[in-house]
N, C-alpha and C positions, 0 to 999 in steps of 0.2 A: 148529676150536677157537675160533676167535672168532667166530663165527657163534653157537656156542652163548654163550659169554660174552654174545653183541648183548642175543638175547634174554630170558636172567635178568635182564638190567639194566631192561632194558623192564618185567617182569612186575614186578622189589621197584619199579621209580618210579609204574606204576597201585595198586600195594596204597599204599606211603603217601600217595598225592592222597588216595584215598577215607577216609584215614584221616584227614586235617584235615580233609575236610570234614564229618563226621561230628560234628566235637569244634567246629565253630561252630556245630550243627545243636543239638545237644543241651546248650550252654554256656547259661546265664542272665545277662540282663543285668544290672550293678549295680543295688541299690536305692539311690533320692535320697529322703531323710527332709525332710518336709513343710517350710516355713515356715510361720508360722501369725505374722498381726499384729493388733494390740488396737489402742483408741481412742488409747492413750498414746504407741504409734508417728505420729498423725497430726499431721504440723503445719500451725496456723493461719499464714494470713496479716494481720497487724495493721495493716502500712501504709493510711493513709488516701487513698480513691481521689477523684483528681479527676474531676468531669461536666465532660463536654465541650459545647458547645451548637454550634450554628450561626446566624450573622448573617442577619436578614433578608431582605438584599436579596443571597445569597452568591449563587445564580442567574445574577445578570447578569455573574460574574465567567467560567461555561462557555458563554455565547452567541456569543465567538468561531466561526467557522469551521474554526478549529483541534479545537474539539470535536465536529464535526459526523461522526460516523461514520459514520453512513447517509444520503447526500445522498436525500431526496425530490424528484422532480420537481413543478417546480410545477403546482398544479392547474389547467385549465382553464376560462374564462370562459366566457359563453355567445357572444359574438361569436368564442370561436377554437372551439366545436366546433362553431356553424353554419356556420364555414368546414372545418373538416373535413366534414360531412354535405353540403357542394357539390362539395366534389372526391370524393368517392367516389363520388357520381352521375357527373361530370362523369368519373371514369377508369372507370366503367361504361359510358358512352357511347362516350367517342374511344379505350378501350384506351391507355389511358398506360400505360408504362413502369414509373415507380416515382409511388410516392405523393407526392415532391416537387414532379415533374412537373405532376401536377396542382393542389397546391396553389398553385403559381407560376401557371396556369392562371385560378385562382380571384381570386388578387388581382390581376392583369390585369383580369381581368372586371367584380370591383367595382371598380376606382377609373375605368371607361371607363361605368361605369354613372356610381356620382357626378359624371362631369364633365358629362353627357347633363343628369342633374338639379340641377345649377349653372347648365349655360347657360341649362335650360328656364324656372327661377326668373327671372334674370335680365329672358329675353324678356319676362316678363309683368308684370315692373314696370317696365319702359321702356315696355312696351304700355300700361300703366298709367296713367304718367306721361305720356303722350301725349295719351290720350284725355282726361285731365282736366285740362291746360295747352293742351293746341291748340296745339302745336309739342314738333317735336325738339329737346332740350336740347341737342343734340351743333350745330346745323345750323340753316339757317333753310328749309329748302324740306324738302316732304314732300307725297304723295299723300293723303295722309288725317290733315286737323285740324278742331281743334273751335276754335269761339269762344271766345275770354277773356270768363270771366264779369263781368258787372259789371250794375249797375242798369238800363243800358241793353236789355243782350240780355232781364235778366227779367220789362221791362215792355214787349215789342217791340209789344205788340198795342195799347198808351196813345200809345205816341208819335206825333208830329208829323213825320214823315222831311222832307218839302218844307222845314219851319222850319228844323230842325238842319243839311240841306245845303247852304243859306241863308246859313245863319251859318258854316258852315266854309267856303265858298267866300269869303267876305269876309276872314275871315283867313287865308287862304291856303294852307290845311291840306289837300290835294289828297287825300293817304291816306286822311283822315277822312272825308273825301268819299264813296271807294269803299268802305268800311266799311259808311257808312248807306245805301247803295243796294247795299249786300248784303244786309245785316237789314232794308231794307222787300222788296226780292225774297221772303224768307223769308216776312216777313207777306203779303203777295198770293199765297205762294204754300198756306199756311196758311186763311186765309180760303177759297180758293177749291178746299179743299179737294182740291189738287193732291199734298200732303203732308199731316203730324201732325208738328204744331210739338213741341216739348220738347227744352228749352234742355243735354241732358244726349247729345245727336245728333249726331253729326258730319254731315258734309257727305256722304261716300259714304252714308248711311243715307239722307238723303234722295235719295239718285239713285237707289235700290234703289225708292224707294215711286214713282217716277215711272212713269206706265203706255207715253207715247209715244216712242218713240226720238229726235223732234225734240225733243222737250222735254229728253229726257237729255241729248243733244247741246249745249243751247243750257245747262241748268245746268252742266255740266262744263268748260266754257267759260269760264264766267261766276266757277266755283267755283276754276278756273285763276287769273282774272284779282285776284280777290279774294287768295289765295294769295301769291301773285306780289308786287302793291301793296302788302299789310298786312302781312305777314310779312316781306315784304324789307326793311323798317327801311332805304330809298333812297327819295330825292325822286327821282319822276317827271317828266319834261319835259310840256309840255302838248300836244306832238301824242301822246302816250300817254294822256293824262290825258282827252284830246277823246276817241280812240277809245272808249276802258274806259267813260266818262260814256254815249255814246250807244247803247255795244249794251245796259247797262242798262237807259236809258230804254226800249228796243224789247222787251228781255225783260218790263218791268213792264206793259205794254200787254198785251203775248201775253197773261201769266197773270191776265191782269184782266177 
Protein backbone atom coordinates (compact mmCIF):
# COMPACT_ATOMS: atom_id res chain seq x y z
CA UNK A 1 0.00 0.00 0.00
CA UNK A 2 2.62 2.51 0.31
CA UNK A 3 4.71 1.52 -2.09
CA UNK A 4 1.89 2.34 -4.34
CA UNK A 5 1.11 5.69 -2.53
CA UNK A 6 5.53 6.27 -3.10
CA UNK A 7 4.94 6.39 -6.39
CA UNK A 8 1.61 8.47 -7.34
CA UNK A 9 3.42 11.04 -5.18
CA UNK A 10 6.45 10.73 -7.54
CA UNK A 11 4.34 10.93 -10.85
CA UNK A 12 1.72 14.29 -9.60
CA UNK A 13 5.41 16.03 -8.23
CA UNK A 14 7.17 15.39 -12.14
CA UNK A 15 3.72 16.56 -13.85
CA UNK A 16 3.58 19.85 -11.77
CA UNK A 17 7.74 20.80 -12.30
CA UNK A 18 6.76 20.51 -15.99
CA UNK A 19 4.10 22.35 -15.46
CA UNK A 20 5.96 25.69 -14.05
CA UNK A 21 8.28 25.38 -16.22
CA UNK A 22 6.16 25.53 -19.05
CA UNK A 23 4.34 28.79 -17.70
CA UNK A 24 7.98 30.72 -17.52
CA UNK A 25 8.77 29.36 -21.03
CA UNK A 26 5.71 30.77 -22.53
CA UNK A 27 5.19 34.08 -19.90
CA UNK A 28 6.11 37.55 -21.50
CA UNK A 29 8.09 39.94 -20.05
CA UNK A 30 6.74 43.40 -18.75
CA UNK A 31 6.77 46.21 -21.18
CA UNK A 32 9.14 49.62 -19.86
CA UNK A 33 7.50 52.71 -21.94
CA UNK A 34 10.41 54.77 -23.43
CA UNK A 35 11.78 58.04 -21.85
CA UNK A 36 12.27 60.46 -24.51
CA UNK A 37 14.35 63.94 -23.53
CA UNK A 38 14.15 67.44 -25.44
CA UNK A 39 16.76 70.41 -25.38
CA UNK A 40 14.64 71.79 -22.33
CA UNK A 41 15.61 68.90 -20.15
CA UNK A 42 19.42 70.09 -20.80
CA UNK A 43 21.27 72.03 -18.37
CA UNK A 44 23.91 74.69 -18.84
CA UNK A 45 26.49 75.29 -16.93
CA UNK A 46 27.12 79.19 -16.36
CA UNK A 47 29.92 79.44 -13.83
CA UNK A 48 32.81 81.18 -15.00
CA UNK A 49 35.90 79.04 -15.55
CA UNK A 50 39.29 79.87 -14.43
CA UNK A 51 42.73 79.15 -16.88
CA UNK A 52 45.21 77.89 -15.14
CA UNK A 53 48.87 78.49 -16.60
CA UNK A 54 52.18 77.29 -15.52
CA UNK A 55 55.32 79.36 -14.18
CA UNK A 56 58.25 79.41 -16.26
CA UNK A 57 60.79 78.15 -14.55
CA UNK A 58 58.11 75.37 -12.62
CA UNK A 59 60.70 72.52 -14.06
CA UNK A 60 63.31 73.20 -11.67
CA UNK A 61 60.86 72.66 -8.92
CA UNK A 62 60.66 68.19 -10.35
CA UNK A 63 64.73 68.06 -10.69
CA UNK A 64 64.97 66.71 -7.37
CA UNK A 65 65.95 63.09 -7.28
CA UNK A 66 62.90 62.36 -5.49
CA UNK A 67 61.46 62.77 -9.13
CA UNK A 68 63.75 60.66 -10.76
CA UNK A 69 61.71 57.44 -11.71
CA UNK A 70 63.75 55.85 -14.07
CA UNK A 71 67.42 56.35 -12.86
CA UNK A 72 69.53 56.17 -16.26
CA UNK A 73 73.00 55.11 -15.98
CA UNK A 74 75.48 57.41 -16.87
CA UNK A 75 76.81 57.55 -20.27
CA UNK A 76 80.05 56.50 -21.02
CA UNK A 77 83.14 58.66 -22.02
CA UNK A 78 85.64 57.68 -24.39
CA UNK A 79 88.48 57.20 -21.96
CA UNK A 80 86.02 54.48 -19.87
CA UNK A 81 85.10 52.62 -23.09
CA UNK A 82 88.72 52.53 -24.15
CA UNK A 83 89.26 51.02 -21.00
CA UNK A 84 86.57 48.60 -21.46
CA UNK A 85 87.88 47.58 -25.07
CA UNK A 86 91.29 46.73 -23.01
CA UNK A 87 89.89 44.49 -20.67
CA UNK A 88 87.97 42.52 -22.99
CA UNK A 89 91.27 41.90 -25.03
CA UNK A 90 93.06 41.54 -22.02
CA UNK A 91 90.04 38.69 -20.48
CA UNK A 92 90.42 37.26 -24.06
CA UNK A 93 93.84 36.64 -23.47
CA UNK A 94 94.45 35.59 -19.63
CA UNK A 95 90.74 34.08 -19.30
CA UNK A 96 89.59 36.28 -16.40
CA UNK A 97 86.93 35.39 -14.34
CA UNK A 98 84.57 38.06 -14.25
CA UNK A 99 84.88 41.38 -16.24
CA UNK A 100 85.85 43.25 -13.10
CA UNK A 101 88.77 41.28 -12.85
CA UNK A 102 89.96 42.47 -15.71
CA UNK A 103 89.14 45.95 -15.50
CA UNK A 104 91.15 46.19 -12.16
CA UNK A 105 93.74 44.44 -14.62
CA UNK A 106 93.58 47.38 -16.88
CA UNK A 107 94.00 50.24 -14.51
CA UNK A 108 97.11 48.46 -12.88
CA UNK A 109 98.43 48.59 -16.40
CA UNK A 110 97.82 52.12 -17.22
CA UNK A 111 98.90 53.76 -14.15
CA UNK A 112 102.45 51.37 -14.43
CA UNK A 113 102.58 52.63 -17.86
CA UNK A 114 102.12 56.58 -16.76
CA UNK A 115 104.74 56.19 -14.11
CA UNK A 116 107.29 54.38 -16.97
CA UNK A 117 106.36 57.73 -18.99
CA UNK A 118 106.82 60.20 -16.03
CA UNK A 119 110.10 58.91 -15.21
CA UNK A 120 111.12 58.73 -18.97
CA UNK A 121 110.19 62.67 -19.23
CA UNK A 122 111.84 63.39 -16.30
CA UNK A 123 115.25 61.49 -17.58
CA UNK A 124 115.36 63.71 -20.38
CA UNK A 125 115.07 66.90 -18.88
CA UNK A 126 117.77 66.41 -16.29
CA UNK A 127 119.61 64.86 -19.38
CA UNK A 128 118.74 67.93 -20.68
CA UNK A 129 119.71 70.20 -18.23
CA UNK A 130 123.02 68.46 -18.08
CA UNK A 131 124.13 68.60 -21.29
CA UNK A 132 123.45 72.44 -21.47
CA UNK A 133 124.92 73.59 -17.89
CA UNK A 134 127.85 71.07 -17.68
CA UNK A 135 127.04 69.81 -14.37
CA UNK A 136 124.46 67.94 -12.19
CA UNK A 137 122.33 70.29 -10.41
CA UNK A 138 121.74 67.68 -7.70
CA UNK A 139 125.89 67.01 -7.28
CA UNK A 140 129.12 68.28 -8.21
CA UNK A 141 130.87 65.30 -9.95
CA UNK A 142 129.70 63.45 -13.04
CA UNK A 143 131.14 61.35 -15.90
CA UNK A 144 129.84 63.29 -18.69
CA UNK A 145 129.82 67.58 -18.62
CA UNK A 146 129.91 70.16 -20.87
CA UNK A 147 131.74 73.61 -20.46
CA UNK A 148 129.95 76.73 -18.99
CA UNK A 149 129.26 78.83 -21.89
CA UNK A 150 130.78 82.21 -21.93
CA UNK A 151 132.87 84.48 -24.39
CA UNK A 152 135.72 82.73 -23.58
CA UNK A 153 134.89 78.90 -24.69
CA UNK A 154 133.19 80.85 -28.06
CA UNK A 155 136.17 82.59 -29.05
CA UNK A 156 138.67 79.47 -28.02
CA UNK A 157 140.47 79.66 -31.50
CA UNK A 158 141.39 84.06 -30.83
CA UNK A 159 142.65 83.56 -27.53
CA UNK A 160 145.95 84.03 -26.15
CA UNK A 161 146.10 80.74 -23.45
CA UNK A 162 149.98 81.34 -22.54
CA UNK A 163 148.82 85.30 -21.60
CA UNK A 164 145.57 84.28 -19.64
CA UNK A 165 147.51 81.48 -17.51
CA UNK A 166 149.90 84.16 -16.99
CA UNK A 167 147.74 86.25 -15.50
CA UNK A 168 145.89 83.79 -13.45
CA UNK A 169 148.78 82.30 -12.06
CA UNK A 170 149.78 85.79 -10.61
CA UNK A 171 146.66 85.99 -8.91
CA UNK A 172 146.51 83.17 -7.61
CA UNK A 173 143.58 81.38 -9.22
CA UNK A 174 144.99 77.77 -9.65
CA UNK A 175 141.31 76.50 -10.96
CA UNK A 176 141.41 79.00 -13.53
CA UNK A 177 144.47 77.80 -14.33
CA UNK A 178 143.29 74.26 -15.27
CA UNK A 179 140.43 75.54 -17.07
CA UNK A 180 142.56 77.50 -19.72
CA UNK A 181 144.78 74.55 -20.34
CA UNK A 182 141.82 72.58 -20.78
CA UNK A 183 140.23 74.85 -23.58
CA UNK A 184 143.87 75.45 -25.26
CA UNK A 185 144.13 71.27 -25.04
CA UNK A 186 140.74 71.53 -26.95
CA UNK A 187 142.30 74.13 -29.43
CA UNK A 188 145.50 71.96 -30.28
CA UNK A 189 143.47 69.53 -30.32
CA UNK A 190 140.99 70.98 -33.00
CA UNK A 191 143.64 72.58 -34.98
CA UNK A 192 145.28 69.46 -35.43
CA UNK A 193 142.42 68.05 -36.36
CA UNK A 194 142.51 65.40 -33.73
CA UNK A 195 138.71 66.19 -33.02
CA UNK A 196 135.69 68.87 -34.39
CA UNK A 197 135.42 71.62 -32.08
CA UNK A 198 131.70 72.95 -31.36
CA UNK A 199 131.19 74.50 -28.40
CA UNK A 200 127.62 72.68 -28.04
CA UNK A 201 129.95 68.85 -27.21
CA UNK A 202 130.69 67.37 -24.29
CA UNK A 203 133.82 66.00 -23.40
CA UNK A 204 132.67 62.06 -23.91
CA UNK A 205 131.79 63.27 -27.68
CA UNK A 206 135.12 64.23 -28.07
CA UNK A 207 136.79 60.94 -26.86
CA UNK A 208 134.42 59.03 -29.23
CA UNK A 209 136.11 61.11 -32.36
CA UNK A 210 139.52 60.23 -30.88
CA UNK A 211 141.19 57.40 -33.39
CA UNK A 212 144.15 56.16 -30.92
CA UNK A 213 143.63 54.53 -27.57
CA UNK A 214 146.75 56.39 -26.18
CA UNK A 215 145.35 59.45 -26.96
CA UNK A 216 141.85 58.27 -25.43
CA UNK A 217 143.62 57.37 -22.39
CA UNK A 218 145.62 60.51 -21.97
CA UNK A 219 142.10 62.78 -22.71
CA UNK A 220 140.18 60.88 -20.20
CA UNK A 221 142.62 61.59 -17.93
CA UNK A 222 142.97 64.92 -18.47
CA UNK A 223 139.08 65.32 -18.86
CA UNK A 224 139.23 63.56 -15.20
CA UNK A 225 141.48 66.15 -13.89
CA UNK A 226 139.65 69.20 -15.41
CA UNK A 227 136.39 67.69 -13.83
CA UNK A 228 137.72 67.21 -10.71
CA UNK A 229 139.59 71.04 -10.24
CA UNK A 230 136.64 72.99 -11.99
CA UNK A 231 133.73 71.55 -10.85
CA UNK A 232 134.88 70.87 -7.38
CA UNK A 233 134.36 74.58 -6.43
CA UNK A 234 137.80 73.45 -3.61
CA UNK A 235 141.26 75.07 -3.67
CA UNK A 236 143.76 72.73 -4.59
CA UNK A 237 147.14 72.33 -2.71
CA UNK A 238 150.11 73.02 -5.16
CA UNK A 239 151.55 69.53 -5.29
CA UNK A 240 148.08 68.83 -7.17
CA UNK A 241 148.14 71.90 -8.83
CA UNK A 242 152.16 71.04 -10.09
CA UNK A 243 150.88 67.56 -11.06
CA UNK A 244 147.54 68.59 -13.12
CA UNK A 245 149.86 71.76 -14.69
CA UNK A 246 152.59 69.40 -16.07
CA UNK A 247 150.70 66.42 -17.56
CA UNK A 248 148.92 69.15 -19.57
CA UNK A 249 151.80 70.85 -20.64
CA UNK A 250 152.82 67.05 -21.93
CA UNK A 251 149.39 66.46 -23.33
CA UNK A 252 149.72 69.98 -25.40
CA UNK A 253 153.14 68.90 -27.01
CA UNK A 254 151.73 65.25 -27.76
CA UNK A 255 148.68 66.91 -29.85
CA UNK A 256 150.83 69.62 -31.35
Amino acid sequence: MNRIFFILFFIFFCISSNAQEDSLYTEDPPKISSIKYTEKDIQTDSDAVEAKTFSKDYQKKYTDSDFVYEPKAPEKGLWERFKDWLASIFRNLFSFSTTEASLNFVAILIRVIAAIVIITVIYFIVKAIINKEGQWIFGKNSKKRTIQYSDIEKNIHLLDFEKLIQESLQAGEKRTVIRYYYLWLLKIMAQNNYIEWDIEKTNSDYLYELQKPAHREEFTYLSYLYNYIWYGEFEIDENTFAKAQNRFKNALKTFN
